[in-house]
N, C-alpha and C positions, 0 to 999 in steps of 0.2 A: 528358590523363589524366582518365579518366572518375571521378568520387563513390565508386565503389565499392572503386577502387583505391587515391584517398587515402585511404578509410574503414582499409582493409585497412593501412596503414601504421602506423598511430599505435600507439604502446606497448598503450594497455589491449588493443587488436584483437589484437595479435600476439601476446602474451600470455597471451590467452585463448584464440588457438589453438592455440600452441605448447603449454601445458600442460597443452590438450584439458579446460576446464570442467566441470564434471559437477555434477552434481545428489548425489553420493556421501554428501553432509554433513546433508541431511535424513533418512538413515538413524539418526544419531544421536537418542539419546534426549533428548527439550527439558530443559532445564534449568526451573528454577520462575519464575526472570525469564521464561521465553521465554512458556510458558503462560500466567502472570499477563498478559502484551502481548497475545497473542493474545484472552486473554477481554475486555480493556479495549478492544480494537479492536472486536469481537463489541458488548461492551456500547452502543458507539457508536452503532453502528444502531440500539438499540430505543430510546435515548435520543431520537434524531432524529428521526426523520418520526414514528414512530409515538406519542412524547408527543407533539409538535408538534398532532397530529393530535388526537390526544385530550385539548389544553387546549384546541383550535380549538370543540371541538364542546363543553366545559365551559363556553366562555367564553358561546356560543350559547345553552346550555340557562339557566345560568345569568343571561345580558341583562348579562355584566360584558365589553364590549371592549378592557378595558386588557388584561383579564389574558393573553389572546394579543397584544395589542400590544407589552407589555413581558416577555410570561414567553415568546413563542417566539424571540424573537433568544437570551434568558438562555439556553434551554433549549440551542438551536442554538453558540452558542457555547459552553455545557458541554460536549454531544457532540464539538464540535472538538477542543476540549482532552483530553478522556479518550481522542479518538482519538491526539494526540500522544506522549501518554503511552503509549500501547501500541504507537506505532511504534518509542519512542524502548528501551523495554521487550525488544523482539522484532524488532522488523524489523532493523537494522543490519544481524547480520550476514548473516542469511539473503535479504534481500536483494540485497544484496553476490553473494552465490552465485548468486544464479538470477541475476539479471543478467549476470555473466558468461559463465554458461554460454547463457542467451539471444543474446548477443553472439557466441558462438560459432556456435551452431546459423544464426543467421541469415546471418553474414559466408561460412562456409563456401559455404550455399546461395546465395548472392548470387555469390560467386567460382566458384562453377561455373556458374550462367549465362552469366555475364560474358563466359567464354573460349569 
């Protein structure tokens, strides 16, 4: 039995094709948790490389190397956490969704190669 077919067995697999997944639920309107995640996700990135970046080049102008030695891990690790927060904010259940429905799109095309 080939990968594709024990993929094709398992509950979440069967499930998600049996109930045909769909992307239906990002139709709905975000709620304000969902938004607030999303922007905290967004804010992630410009906390990240791009301060990172711009304390690299303070720290240069400036002739102070602690302060990217110690303030880009600080920095980098804030951006983690604010990214957590906005997963934990927003992502759940939409996540949840698209996966599924990923799991569908793929399994199906996978099972008509297959045979």
């Amino acid at each position: 039995m080939n990968i594709i077919n024990r993929l094709s067995e398992t509950k979440y697999v069967r499930s998600a094709i049996h109930e045909k997944a769909d992307l239906s639920a990002f139709r709905e309107k975000p709620t304000l948790r969902i938004i607030t995640g999303v922007l905290a996700i967004c804010l992630s990135y410009v906390i990240c490389w791009p301060a990172i970046s711009a304390l690299g080049a303070l720290s240069i102008y400036l002739n102070k190397p602690l302060l990217i030695v110690i303030g880009g891990p600080l920095l980098y690790g804030l951006s983690h956490a604010v990214f957590l927060l906005g997963m934990y904010l927003a992502g759940e259940k939409y996540t949840r969704i698209f996966l599924r429905w990923a799991t569908r799109v793929a399994m199906e095309r996978l099972l008509r190669k297959s045979t």
